[in-house]
Backbone as XML, in Angstrom:
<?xml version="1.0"?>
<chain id="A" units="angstrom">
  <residue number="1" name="UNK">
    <atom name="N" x="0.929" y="-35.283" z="-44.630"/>
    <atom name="CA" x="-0.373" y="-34.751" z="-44.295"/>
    <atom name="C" x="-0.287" y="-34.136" z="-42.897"/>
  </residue>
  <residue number="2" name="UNK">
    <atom name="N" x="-0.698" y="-32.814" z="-42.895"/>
    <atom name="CA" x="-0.569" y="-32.051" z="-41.405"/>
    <atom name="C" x="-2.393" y="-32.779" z="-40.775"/>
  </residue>
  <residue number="3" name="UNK">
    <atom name="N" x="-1.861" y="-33.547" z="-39.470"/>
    <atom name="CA" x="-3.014" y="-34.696" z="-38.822"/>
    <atom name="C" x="-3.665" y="-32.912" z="-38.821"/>
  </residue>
  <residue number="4" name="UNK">
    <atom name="N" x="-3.293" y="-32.266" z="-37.497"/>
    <atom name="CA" x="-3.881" y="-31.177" z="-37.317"/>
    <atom name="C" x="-4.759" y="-30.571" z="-38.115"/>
  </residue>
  <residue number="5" name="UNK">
    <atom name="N" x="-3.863" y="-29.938" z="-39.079"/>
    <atom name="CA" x="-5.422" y="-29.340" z="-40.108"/>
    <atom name="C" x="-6.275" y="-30.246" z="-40.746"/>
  </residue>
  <residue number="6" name="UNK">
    <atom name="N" x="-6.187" y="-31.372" z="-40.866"/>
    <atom name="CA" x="-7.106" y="-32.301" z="-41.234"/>
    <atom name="C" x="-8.171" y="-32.688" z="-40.211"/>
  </residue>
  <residue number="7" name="UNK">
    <atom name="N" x="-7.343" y="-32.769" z="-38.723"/>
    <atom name="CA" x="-8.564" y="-32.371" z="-38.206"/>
    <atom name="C" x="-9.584" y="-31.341" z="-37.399"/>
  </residue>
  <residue number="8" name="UNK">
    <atom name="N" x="-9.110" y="-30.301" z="-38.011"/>
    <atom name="CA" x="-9.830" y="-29.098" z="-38.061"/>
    <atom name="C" x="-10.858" y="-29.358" z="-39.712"/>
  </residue>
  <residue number="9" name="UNK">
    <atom name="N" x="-10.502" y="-29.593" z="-40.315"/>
    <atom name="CA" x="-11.559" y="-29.580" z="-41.875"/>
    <atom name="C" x="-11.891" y="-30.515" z="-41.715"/>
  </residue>
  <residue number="10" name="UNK">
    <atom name="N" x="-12.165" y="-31.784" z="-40.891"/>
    <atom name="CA" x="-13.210" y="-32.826" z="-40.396"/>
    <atom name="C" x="-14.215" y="-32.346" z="-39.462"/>
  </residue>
  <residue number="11" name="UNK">
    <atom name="N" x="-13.655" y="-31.330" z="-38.764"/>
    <atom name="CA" x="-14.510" y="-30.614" z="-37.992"/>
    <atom name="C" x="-15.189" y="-29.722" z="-38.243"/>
  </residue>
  <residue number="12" name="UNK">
    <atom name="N" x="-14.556" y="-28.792" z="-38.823"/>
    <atom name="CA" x="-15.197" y="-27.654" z="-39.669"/>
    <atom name="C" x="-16.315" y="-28.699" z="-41.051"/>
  </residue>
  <residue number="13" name="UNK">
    <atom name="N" x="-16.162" y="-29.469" z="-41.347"/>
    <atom name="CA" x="-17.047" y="-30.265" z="-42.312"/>
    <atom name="C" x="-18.086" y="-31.028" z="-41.630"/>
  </residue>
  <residue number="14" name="UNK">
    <atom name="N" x="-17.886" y="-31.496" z="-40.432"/>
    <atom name="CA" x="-19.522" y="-31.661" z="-39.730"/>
    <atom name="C" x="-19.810" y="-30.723" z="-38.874"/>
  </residue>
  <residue number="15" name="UNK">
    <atom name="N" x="-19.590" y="-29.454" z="-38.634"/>
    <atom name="CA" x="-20.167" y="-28.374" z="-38.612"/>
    <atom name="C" x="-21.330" y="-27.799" z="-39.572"/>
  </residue>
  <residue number="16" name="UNK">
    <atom name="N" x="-20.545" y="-28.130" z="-40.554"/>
    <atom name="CA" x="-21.160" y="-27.391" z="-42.358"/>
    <atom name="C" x="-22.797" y="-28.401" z="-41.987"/>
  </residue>
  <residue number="17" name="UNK">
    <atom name="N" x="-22.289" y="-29.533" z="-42.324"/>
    <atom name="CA" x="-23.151" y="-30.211" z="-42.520"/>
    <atom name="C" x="-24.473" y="-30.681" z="-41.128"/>
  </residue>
  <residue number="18" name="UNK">
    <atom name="N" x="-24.095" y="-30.482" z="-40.016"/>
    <atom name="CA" x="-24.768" y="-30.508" z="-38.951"/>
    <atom name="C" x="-24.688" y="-31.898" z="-38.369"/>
  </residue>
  <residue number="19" name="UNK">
    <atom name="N" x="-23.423" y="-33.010" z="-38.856"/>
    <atom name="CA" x="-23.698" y="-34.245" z="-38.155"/>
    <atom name="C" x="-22.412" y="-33.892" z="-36.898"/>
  </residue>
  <residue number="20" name="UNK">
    <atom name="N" x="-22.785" y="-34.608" z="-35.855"/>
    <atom name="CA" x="-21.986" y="-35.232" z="-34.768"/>
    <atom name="C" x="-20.917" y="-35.746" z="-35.102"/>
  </residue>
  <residue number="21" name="UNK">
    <atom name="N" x="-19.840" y="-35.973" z="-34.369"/>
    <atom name="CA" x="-18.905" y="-36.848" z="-34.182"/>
    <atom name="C" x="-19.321" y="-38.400" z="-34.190"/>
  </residue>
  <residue number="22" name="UNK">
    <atom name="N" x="-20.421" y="-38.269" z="-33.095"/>
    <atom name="CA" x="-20.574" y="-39.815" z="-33.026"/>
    <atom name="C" x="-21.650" y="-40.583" z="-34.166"/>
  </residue>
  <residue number="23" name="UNK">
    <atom name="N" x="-22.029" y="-39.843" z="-34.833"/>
    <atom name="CA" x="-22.572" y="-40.300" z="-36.117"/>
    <atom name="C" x="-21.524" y="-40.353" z="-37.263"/>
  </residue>
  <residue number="24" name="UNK">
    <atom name="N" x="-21.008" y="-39.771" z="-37.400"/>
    <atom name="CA" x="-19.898" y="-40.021" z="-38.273"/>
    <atom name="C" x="-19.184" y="-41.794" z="-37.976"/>
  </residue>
  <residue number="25" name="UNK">
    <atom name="N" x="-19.013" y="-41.208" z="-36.685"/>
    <atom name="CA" x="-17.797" y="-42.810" z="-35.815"/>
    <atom name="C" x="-19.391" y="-43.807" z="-36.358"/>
  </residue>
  <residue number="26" name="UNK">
    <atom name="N" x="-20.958" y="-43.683" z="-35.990"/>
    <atom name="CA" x="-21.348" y="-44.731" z="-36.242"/>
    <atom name="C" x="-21.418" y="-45.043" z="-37.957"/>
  </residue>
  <residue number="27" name="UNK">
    <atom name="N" x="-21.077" y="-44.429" z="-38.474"/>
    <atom name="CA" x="-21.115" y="-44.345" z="-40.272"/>
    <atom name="C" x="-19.717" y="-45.484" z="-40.265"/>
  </residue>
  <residue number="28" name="UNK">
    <atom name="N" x="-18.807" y="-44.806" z="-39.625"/>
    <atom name="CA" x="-17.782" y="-45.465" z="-40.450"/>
    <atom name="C" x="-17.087" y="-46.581" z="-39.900"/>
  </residue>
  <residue number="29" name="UNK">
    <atom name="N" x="-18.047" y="-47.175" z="-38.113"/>
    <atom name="CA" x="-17.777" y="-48.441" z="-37.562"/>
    <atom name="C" x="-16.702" y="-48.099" z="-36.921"/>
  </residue>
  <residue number="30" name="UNK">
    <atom name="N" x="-16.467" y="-47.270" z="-36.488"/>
    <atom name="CA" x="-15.447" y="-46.988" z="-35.310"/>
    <atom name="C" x="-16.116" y="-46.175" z="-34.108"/>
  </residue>
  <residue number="31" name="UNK">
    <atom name="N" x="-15.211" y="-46.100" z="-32.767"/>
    <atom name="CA" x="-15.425" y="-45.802" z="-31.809"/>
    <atom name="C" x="-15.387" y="-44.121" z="-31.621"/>
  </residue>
  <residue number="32" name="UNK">
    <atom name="N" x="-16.325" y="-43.707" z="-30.857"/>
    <atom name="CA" x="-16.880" y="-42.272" z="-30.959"/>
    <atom name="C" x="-15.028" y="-41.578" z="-30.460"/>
  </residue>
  <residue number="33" name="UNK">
    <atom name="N" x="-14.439" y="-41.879" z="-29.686"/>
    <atom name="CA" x="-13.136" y="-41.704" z="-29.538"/>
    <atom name="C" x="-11.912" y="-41.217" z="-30.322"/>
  </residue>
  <residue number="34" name="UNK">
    <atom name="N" x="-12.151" y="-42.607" z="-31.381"/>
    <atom name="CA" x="-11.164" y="-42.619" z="-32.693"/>
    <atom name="C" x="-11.276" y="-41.250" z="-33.039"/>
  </residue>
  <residue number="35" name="UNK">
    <atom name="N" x="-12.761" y="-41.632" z="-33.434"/>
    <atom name="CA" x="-13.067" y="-39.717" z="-34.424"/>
    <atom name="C" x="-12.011" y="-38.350" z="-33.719"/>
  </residue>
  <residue number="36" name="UNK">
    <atom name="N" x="-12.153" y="-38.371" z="-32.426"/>
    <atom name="CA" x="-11.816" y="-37.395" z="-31.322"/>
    <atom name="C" x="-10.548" y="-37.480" z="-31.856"/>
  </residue>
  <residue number="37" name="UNK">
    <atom name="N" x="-10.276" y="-38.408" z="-31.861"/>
    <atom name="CA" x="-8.755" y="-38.429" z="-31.553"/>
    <atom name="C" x="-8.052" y="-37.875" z="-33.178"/>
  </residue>
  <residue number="38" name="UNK">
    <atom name="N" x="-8.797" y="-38.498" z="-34.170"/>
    <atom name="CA" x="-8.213" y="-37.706" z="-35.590"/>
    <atom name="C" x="-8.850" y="-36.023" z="-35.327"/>
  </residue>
  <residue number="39" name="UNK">
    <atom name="N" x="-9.769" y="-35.862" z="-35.215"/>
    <atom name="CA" x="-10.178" y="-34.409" z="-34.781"/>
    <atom name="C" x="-9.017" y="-33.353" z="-33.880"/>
  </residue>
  <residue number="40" name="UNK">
    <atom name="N" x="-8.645" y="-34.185" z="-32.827"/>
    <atom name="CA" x="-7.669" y="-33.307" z="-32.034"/>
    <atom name="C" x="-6.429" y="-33.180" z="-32.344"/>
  </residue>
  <residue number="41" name="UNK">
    <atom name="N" x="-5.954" y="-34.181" z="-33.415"/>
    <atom name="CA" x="-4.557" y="-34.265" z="-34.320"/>
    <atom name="C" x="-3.328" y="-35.145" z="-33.430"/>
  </residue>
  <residue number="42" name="UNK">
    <atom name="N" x="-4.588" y="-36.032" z="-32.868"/>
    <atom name="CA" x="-3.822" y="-37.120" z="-31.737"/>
    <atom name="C" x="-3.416" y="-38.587" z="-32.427"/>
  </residue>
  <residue number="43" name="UNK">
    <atom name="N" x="-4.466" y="-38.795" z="-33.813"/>
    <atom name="CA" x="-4.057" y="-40.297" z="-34.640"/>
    <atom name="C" x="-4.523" y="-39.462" z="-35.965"/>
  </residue>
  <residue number="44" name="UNK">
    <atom name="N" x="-3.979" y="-40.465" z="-37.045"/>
    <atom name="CA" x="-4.416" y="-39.928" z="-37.990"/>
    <atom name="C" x="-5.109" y="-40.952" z="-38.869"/>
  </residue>
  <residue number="45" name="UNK">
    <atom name="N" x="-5.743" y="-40.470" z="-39.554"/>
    <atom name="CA" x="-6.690" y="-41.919" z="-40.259"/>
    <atom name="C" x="-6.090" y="-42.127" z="-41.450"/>
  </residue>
  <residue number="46" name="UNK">
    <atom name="N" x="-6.308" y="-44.159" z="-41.003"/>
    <atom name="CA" x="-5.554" y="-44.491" z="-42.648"/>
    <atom name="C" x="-6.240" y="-44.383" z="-43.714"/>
  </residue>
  <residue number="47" name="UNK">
    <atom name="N" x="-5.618" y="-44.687" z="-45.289"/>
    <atom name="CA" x="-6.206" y="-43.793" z="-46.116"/>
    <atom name="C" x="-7.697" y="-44.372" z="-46.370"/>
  </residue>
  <residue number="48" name="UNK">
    <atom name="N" x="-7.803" y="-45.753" z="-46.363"/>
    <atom name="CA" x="-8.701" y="-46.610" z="-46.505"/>
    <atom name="C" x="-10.304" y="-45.495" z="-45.289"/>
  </residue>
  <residue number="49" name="UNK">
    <atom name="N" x="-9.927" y="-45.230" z="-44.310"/>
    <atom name="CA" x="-11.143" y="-44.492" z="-43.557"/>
    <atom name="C" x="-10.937" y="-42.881" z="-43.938"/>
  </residue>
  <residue number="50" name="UNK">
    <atom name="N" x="-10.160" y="-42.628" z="-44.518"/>
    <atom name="CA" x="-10.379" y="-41.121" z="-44.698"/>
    <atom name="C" x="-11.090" y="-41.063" z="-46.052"/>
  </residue>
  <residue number="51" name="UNK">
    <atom name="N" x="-10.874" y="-41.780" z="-46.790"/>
    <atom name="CA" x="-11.788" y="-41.780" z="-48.252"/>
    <atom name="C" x="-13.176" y="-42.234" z="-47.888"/>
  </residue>
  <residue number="52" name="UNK">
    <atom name="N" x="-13.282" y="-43.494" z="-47.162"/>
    <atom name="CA" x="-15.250" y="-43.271" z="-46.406"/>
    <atom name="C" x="-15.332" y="-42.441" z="-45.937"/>
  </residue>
  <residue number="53" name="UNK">
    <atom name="N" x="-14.427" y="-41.797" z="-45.188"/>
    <atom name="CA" x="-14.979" y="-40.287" z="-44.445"/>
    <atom name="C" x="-15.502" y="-39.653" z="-45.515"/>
  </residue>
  <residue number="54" name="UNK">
    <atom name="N" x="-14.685" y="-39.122" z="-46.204"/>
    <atom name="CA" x="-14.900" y="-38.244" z="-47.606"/>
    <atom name="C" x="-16.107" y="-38.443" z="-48.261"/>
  </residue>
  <residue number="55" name="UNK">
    <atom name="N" x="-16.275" y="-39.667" z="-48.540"/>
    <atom name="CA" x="-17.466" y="-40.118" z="-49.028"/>
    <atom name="C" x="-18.635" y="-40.023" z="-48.000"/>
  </residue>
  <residue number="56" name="UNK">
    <atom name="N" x="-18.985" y="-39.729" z="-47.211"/>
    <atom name="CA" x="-19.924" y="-39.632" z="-45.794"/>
    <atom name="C" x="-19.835" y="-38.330" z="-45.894"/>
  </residue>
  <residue number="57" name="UNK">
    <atom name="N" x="-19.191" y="-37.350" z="-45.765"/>
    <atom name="CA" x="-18.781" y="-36.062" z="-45.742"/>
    <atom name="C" x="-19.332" y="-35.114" z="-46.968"/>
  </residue>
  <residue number="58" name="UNK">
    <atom name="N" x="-19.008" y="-35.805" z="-48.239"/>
    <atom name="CA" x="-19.680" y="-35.284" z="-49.234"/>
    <atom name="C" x="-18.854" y="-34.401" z="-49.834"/>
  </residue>
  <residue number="59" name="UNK">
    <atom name="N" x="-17.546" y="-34.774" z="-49.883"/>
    <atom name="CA" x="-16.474" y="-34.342" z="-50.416"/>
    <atom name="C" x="-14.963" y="-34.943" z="-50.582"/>
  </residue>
  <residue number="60" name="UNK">
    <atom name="N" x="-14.312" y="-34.588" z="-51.650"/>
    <atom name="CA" x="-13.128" y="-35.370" z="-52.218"/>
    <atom name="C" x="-12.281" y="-35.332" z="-51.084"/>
  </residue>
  <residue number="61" name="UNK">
    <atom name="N" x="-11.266" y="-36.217" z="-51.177"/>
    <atom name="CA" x="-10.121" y="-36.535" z="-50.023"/>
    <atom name="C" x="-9.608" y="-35.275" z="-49.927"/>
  </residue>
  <residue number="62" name="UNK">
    <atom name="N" x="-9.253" y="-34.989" z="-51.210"/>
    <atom name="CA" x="-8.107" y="-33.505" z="-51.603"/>
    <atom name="C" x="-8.962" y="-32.611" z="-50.410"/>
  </residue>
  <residue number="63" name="UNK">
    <atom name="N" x="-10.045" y="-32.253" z="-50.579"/>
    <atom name="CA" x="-10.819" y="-31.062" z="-50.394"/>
    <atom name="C" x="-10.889" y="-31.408" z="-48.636"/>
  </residue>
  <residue number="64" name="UNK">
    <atom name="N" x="-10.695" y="-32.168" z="-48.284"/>
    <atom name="CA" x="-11.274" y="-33.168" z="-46.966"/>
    <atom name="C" x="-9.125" y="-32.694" z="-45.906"/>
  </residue>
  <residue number="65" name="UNK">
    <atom name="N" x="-8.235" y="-33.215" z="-47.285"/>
    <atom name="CA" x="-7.232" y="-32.727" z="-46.261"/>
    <atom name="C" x="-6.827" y="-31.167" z="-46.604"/>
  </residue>
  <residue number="66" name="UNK">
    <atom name="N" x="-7.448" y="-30.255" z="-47.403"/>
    <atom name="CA" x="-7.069" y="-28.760" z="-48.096"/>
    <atom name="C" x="-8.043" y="-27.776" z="-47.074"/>
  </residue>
  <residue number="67" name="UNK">
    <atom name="N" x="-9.102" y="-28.519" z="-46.563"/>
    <atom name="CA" x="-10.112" y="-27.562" z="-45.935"/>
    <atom name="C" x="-10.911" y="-26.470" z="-47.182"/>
  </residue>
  <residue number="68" name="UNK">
    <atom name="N" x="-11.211" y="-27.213" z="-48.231"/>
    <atom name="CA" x="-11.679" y="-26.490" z="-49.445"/>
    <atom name="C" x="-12.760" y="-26.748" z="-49.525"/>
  </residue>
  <residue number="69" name="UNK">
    <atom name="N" x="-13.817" y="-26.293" z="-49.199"/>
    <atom name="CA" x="-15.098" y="-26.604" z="-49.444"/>
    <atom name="C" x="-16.256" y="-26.044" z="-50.662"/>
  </residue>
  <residue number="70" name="UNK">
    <atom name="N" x="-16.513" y="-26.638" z="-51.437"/>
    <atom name="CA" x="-17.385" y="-25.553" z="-52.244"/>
    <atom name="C" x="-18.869" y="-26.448" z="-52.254"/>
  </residue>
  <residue number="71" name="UNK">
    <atom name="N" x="-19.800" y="-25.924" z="-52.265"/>
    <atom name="CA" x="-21.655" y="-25.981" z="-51.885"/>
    <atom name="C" x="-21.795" y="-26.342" z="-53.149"/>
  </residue>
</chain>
């Protein structure tokens, strides 16, 4: 999994949707940081928080690490 573009299409996906970083981090019980840090392609999330992401996000894992979005 390229961390990087994954976290660009975490970003680009609460863009879409209009939530924060730190609403996300409070959704999924982590620190407003963590998020940053999968966002900047500094950690990468294990699979167990990238599938709640997905699910918070409002889209499949696939689509979540492909940057595929469809409305």
């Amino acid at each position: 999994m390229d961390r990087y573009a994954l976290g660009r299409n975490i970003f680009n996906r609460l863009q879409e949707i209009k939530m924060s970083q730190y609403r996300l981090a409070e959704k999924l019980d982590v620190h407003e940081g963590t998020v940053s840090k999968w966002i900047n392609g500094a950690r990468e999330p294990k699979a167990s928080m990238l599938y709640m992401m997905s699910k918070i996000l409002g889209v499949s894992m696939e689509q979540l690490m492909e940057g595929v979005f469809d409305e």
